[in-house]
Backbone bond lengths (Angstrom), bond angles and torsions (degrees), N, CA, C in turn:
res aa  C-N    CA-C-N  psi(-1)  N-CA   C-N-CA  omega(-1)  CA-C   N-CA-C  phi
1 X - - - 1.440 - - 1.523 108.17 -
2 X 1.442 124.85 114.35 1.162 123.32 175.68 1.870 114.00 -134.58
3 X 1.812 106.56 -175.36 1.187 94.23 -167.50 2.006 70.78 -133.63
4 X 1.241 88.90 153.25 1.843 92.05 165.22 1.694 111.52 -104.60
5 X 1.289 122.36 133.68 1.173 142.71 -166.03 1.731 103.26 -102.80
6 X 1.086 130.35 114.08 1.615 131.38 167.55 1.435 101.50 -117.52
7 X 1.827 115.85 136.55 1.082 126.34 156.76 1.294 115.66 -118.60
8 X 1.204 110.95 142.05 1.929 118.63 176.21 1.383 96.24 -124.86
9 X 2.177 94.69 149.76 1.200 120.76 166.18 1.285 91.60 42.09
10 X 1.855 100.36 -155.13 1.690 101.97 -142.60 1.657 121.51 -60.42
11 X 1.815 106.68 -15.03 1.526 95.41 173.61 1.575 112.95 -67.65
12 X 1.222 122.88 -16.51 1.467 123.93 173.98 1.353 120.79 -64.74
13 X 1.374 118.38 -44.07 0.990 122.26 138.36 1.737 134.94 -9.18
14 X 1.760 77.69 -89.50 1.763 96.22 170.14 1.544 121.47 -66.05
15 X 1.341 126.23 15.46 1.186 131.73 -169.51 1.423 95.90 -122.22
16 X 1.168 140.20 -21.37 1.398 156.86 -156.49 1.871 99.70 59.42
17 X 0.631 144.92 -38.07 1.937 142.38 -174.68 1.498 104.46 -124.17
18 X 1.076 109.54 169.91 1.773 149.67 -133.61 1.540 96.08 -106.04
19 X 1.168 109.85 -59.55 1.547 121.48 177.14 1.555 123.82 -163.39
20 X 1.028 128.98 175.44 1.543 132.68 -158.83 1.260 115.32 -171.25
21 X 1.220 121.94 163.52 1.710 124.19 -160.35 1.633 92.77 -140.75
22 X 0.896 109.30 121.76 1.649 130.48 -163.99 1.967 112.28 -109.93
23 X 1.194 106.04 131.42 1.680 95.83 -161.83 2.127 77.56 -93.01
24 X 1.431 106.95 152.10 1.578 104.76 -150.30 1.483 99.22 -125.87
25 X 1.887 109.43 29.85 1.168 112.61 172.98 1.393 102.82 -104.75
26 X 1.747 109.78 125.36 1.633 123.57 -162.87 1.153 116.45 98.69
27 X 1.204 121.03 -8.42 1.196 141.65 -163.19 1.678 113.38 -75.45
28 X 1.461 157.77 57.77 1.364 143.81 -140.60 1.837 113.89 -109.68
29 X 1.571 105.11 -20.88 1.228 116.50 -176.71 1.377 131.45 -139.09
30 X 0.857 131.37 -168.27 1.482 141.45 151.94 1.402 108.53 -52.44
31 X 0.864 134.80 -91.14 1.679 178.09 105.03 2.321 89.67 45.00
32 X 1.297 111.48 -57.79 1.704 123.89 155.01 1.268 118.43 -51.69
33 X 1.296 123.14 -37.11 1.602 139.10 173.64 1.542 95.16 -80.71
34 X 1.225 148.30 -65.52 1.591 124.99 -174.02 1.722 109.22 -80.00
35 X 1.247 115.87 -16.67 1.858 101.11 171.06 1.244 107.83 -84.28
36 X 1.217 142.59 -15.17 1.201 148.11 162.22 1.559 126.69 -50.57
37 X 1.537 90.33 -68.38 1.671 103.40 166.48 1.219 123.98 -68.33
38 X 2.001 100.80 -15.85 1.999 74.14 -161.23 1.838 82.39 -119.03
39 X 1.653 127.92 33.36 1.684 127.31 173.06 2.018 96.87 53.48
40 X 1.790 103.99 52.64 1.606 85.87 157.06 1.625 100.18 79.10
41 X 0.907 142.77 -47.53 1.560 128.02 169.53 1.634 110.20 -24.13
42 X 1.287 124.18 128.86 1.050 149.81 142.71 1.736 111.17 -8.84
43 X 1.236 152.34 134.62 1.093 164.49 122.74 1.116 103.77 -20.91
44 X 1.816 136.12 113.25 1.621 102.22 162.61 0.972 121.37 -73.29
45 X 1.482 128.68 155.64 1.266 136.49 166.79 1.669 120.78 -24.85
46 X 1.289 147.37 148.63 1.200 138.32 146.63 1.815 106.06 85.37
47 X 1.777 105.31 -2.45 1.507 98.96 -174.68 1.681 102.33 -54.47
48 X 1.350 113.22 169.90 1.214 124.57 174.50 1.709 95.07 -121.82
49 X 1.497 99.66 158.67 1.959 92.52 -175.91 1.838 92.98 -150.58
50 X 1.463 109.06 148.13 1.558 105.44 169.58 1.326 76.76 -126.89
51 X 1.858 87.86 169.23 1.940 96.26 174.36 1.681 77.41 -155.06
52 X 1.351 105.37 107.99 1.320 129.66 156.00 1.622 100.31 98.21
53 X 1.260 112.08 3.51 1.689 124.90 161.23 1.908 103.86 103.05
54 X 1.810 102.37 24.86 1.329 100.97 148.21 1.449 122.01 -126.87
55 X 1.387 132.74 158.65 0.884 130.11 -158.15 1.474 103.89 -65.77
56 X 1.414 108.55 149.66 1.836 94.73 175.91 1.814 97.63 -149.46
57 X 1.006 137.62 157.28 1.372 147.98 136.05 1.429 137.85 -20.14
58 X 1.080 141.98 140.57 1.332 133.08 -176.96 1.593 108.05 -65.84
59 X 1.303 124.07 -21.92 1.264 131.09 173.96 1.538 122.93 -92.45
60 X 1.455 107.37 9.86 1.557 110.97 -179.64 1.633 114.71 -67.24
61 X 1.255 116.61 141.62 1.670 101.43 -176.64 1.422 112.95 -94.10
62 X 1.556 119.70 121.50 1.592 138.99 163.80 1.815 126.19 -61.01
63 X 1.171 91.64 116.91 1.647 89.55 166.72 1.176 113.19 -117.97
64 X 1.482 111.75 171.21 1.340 115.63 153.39 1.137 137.11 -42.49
65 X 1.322 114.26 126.80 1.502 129.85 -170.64 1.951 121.26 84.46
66 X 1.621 105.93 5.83 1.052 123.03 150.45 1.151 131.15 -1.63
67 X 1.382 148.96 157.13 1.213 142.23 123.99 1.712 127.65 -116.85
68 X 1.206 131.44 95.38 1.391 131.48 -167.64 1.206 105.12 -105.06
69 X 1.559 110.48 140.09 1.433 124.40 -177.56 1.516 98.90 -137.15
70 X 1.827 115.93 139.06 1.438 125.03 170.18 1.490 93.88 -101.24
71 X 1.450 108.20 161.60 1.383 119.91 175.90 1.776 101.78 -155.80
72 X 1.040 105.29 128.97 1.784 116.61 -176.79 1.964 90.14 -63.26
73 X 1.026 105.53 170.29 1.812 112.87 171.05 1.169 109.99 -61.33
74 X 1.507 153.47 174.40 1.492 165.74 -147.83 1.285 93.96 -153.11
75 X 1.379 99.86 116.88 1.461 92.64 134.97 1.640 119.80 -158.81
76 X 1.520 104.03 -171.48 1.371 91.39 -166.05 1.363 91.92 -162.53
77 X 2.281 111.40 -174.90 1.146 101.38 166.76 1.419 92.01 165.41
């Protein structure tokens, strides 16, 4: 039972890898999906997150077979 983990741009970076496959027992949220992966580090501020490629909340609830993606803020102009 797993959840898939995607990082873009600089959280990829700050994540050290690209993506990751997460075993998704304990697993209840968004918010469980980045303290998990990243050992308790802080959320940055302003992250943006999809879970299954819509936008969702740090409090959205994750299951198995998931798909979660971080994204730093956008911008442009």
């Amino acid at each position: 039972m797993t959840i898939t983990v995607l990082y873009f741009a600089s959280l990829r970076e700050f994540s050290g890898c690209p993506r990751e496959e997460m075993d998704a027992t304990g697993i209840h949220c968004v918010l469980d999906v980045w303290r998990n992966a990243q050992e308790g580090r802080p959320l940055p501020p302003r992250t943006l997150i999809a879970v299954n490629q819509e936008y969702a909340a740090a409090d959205h609830p994750v299951r198995e077979g998931d798909e979660v993606a971080f994204f730093p803020p956008v911008t442009g102009g």
